[in-house]
C-alpha positions in Angstrom: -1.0 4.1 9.0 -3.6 3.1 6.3 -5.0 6.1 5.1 -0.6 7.3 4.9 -0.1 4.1 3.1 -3.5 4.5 0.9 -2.2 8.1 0.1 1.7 7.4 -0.9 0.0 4.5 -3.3 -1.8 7.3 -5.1 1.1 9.7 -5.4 3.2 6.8 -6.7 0.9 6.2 -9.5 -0.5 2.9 -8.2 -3.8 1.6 -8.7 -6.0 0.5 -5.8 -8.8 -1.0 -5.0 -11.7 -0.9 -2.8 -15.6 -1.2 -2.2 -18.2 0.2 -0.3 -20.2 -0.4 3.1 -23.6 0.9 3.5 -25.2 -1.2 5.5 -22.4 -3.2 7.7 -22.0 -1.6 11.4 -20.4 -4.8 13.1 -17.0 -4.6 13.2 -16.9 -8.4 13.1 -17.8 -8.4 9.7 -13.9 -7.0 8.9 -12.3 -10.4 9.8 -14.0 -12.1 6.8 -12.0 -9.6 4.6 -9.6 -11.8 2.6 -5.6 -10.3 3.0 -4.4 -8.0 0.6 -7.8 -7.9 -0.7 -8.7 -4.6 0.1 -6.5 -1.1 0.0 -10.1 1.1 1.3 -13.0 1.0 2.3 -16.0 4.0 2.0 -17.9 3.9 4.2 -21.3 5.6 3.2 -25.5 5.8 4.4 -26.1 8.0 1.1 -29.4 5.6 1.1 -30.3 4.5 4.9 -31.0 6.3 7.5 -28.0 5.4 9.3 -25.5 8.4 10.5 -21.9 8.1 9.8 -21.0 7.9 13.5 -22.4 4.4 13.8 -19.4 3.2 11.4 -16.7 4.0 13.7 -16.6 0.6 15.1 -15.7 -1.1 11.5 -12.9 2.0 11.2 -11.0 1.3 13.5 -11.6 -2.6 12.8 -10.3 -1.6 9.7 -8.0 0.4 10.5 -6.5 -2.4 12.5 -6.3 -4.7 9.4 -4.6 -1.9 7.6 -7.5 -0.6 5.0 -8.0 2.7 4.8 -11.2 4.0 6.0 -12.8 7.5 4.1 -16.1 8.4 4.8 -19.0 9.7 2.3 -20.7 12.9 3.5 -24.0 13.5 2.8 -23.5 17.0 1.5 -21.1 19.8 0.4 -21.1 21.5 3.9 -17.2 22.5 5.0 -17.6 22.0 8.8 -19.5 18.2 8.0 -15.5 17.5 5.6 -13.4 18.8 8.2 -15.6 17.1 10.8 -15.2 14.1 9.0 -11.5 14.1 8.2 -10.8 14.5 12.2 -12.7 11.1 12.6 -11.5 9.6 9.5 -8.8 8.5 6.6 -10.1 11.3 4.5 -13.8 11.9 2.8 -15.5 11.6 -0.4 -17.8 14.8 -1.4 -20.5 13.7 -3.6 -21.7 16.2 -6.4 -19.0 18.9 -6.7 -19.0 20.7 -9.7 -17.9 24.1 -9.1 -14.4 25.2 -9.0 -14.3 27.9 -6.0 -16.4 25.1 -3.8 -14.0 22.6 -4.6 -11.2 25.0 -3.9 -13.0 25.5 -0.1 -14.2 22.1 0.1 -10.8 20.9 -0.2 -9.3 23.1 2.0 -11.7 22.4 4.9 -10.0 18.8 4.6 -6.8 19.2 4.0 -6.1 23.5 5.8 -8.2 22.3 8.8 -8.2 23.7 11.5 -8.3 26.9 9.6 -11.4 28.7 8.9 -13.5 32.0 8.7 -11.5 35.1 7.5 -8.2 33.3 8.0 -8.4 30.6 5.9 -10.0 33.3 3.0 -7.1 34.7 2.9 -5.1 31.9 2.6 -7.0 30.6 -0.5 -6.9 34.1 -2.1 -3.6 35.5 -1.5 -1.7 32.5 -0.1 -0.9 34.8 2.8 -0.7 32.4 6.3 -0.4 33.4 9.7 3.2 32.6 9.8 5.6 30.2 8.6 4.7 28.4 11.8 1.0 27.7 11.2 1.7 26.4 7.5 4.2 24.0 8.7 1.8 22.8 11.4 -1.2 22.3 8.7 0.9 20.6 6.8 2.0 18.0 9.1 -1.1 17.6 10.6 -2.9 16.9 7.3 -0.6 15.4 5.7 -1.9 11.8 5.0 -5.6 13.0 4.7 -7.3 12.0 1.7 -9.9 14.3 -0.6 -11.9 13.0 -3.2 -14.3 14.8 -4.5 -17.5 13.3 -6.9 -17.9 13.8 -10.2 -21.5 13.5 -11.1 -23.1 15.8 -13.4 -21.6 17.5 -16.7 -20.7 20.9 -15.3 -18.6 18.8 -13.4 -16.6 17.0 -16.3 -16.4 20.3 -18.0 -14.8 22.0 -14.8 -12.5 18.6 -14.2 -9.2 19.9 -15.5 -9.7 23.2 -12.5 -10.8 21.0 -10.0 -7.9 18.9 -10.2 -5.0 21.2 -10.1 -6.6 22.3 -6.2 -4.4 21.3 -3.7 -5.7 18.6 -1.7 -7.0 16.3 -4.6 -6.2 12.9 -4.4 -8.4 11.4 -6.7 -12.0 12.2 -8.2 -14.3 9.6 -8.2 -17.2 9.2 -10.8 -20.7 8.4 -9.7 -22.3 7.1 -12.7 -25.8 6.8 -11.9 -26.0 10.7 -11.2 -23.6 11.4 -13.9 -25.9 9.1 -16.4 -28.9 10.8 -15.3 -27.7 14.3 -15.9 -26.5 13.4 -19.2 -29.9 12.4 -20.4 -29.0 8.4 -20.5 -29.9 7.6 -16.7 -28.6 4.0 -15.5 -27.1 3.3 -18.5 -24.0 2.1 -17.7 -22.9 0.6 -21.2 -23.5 3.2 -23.7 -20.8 4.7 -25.5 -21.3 8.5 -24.3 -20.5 7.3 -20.6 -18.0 5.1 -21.4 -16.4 8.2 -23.2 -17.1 10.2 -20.7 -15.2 8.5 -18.2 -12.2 7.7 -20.3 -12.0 11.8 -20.3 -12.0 12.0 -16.8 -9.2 9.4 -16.4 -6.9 11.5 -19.0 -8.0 15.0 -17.5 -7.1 13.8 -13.7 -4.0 11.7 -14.8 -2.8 15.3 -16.4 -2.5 16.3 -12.8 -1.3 13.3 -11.1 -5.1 12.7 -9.6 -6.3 9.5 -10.0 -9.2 8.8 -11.1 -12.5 6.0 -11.1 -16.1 5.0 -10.9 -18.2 2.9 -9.1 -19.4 -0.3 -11.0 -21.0 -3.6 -9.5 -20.1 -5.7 -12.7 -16.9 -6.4 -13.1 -17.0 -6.2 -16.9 -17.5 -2.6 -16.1 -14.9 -2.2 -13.7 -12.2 -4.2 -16.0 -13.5 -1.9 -18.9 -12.5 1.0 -17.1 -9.6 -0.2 -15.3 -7.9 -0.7 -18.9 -8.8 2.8 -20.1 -6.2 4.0 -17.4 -8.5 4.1 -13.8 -6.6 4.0 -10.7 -9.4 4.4 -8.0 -11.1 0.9 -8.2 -14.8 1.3 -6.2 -16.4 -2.1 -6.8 -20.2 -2.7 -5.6 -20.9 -2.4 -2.1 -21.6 -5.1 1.1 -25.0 -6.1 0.1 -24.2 -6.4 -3.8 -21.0 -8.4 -2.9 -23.2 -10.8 -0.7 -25.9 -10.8 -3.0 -23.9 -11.8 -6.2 -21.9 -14.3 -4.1 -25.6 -15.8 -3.1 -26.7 -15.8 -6.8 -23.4 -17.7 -7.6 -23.5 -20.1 -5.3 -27.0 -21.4 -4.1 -28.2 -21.9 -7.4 -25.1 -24.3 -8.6 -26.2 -26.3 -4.9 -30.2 -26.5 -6.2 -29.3 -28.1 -9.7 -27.4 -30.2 -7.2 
């Protein structure tokens, strides 16, 4: 029921919010979450050497609190998206650029179980098996959610392709990659990004996508929230303990 309820909120134009766990397995760590906090969670080990099938615990924890649950895969591979969808609320692929991979990387999400010749010739001539199989895709996939990454430059200039494929939810700016590949790496602040991003926004909202980026301040997440972004990705669990840490202990040593 979340990832349904995560997905009508998108079509309907609404704005929500979540954050990232990279480094939380314990499913006990989901009671702490405050109500209503909370629309999704993604769960990603981009950076450990965790494996994504060690977070199933917190999804269904989550799940159970009604947050949606996608997952981050570590690459562009179709078998890892639809593998990951079948487990999941849906999947964020990072660094898609490319218009026919993002065609096929959405349809391994959101055509699954299709595949091989089959699901070819369904992206090429829209010809399906029968009237039967279509209807039976599109019930079975109907609340999954696809979100690919937009990290590089190709990427922005391909945007307005990328999101008129089927499947699309939302596209989802990582800006550290994205900063990088435009020459200004980490710099989070400077006027080309912030530019950048507001072009995204306006590109996806052209197609009823929503659009966003990952921040861990919130002067940069409020920035970009007010130029129009509806896919609110704030920090992760070890930056959201860390800054609670930095606000509070040092307010109880000045005593």
């Amino acid at each position: 029921m979340s990832g349904k309820l995560l997905k009508e909120k998108l079509k309907a134009g609404e704005t929500v919010y979540g954050t990232m766990f990279a480094h939380a397995l314990d499913p006990a760590i989901v009671k702490w979450l405050p109500e209503g906090t909370l629309d999704f969670v993604i769960v990603s080990p981009e950076h450990t050497a965790y494996d994504l099938a060690e977070f199933l615990p917190v999804r269904h924890a989550l799940e159970a609190k009604g947050i949606a649950c996608i997952a981050r895969t570590h690459g562009r591979d179709m078998a890892d998206v639809a593998k990951v969808c079948d487990t999941y609320d849906g999947v964020v692929v990072p660094y898609v650029e490319d218009f026919e991979e993002a065609k096929r990387l959405a349809a391994a999400a959101v055509y699954r179980p299709l595949k091989g010749k089959v699901l070819e010739r369904v992206l090429a001539t829209g010809q399906w098996p029968s009237e039967k199989t279509q209807q039976y895709i599109s019930e079975k996939n109907a609340d999954t959610i696809f979100i690919p990454m937009i990290e590089s430059v190709p990427a922005v200039e391909n945007l307005d392709a990328i999101c008129s494929i089927p499947g699309v939810d939302a596209v989802f700016v990582g800006p550290g990659d994205l900063t990088a590949n435009m020459g200004i790496p980490k710099e989070y602040d400077h006027p080309d990004l912030v530019a950048t991003i507001r072009r995204i926004i306006k590109t996806a909202a052209k197609h009823d996508v929503a659009a966003g980026s990952w921040f861990g301040t919130t002067e940069q997440a409020l920035r970009t929230i007010r130029d129009g972004a509806r896919l609110v990705v704030y920090g992760n669990d070890g930056l959201l303990m860390q800054q609670a840490m930095n606000r509070i202990f040092p307010q109880l040593q000045r005593g």
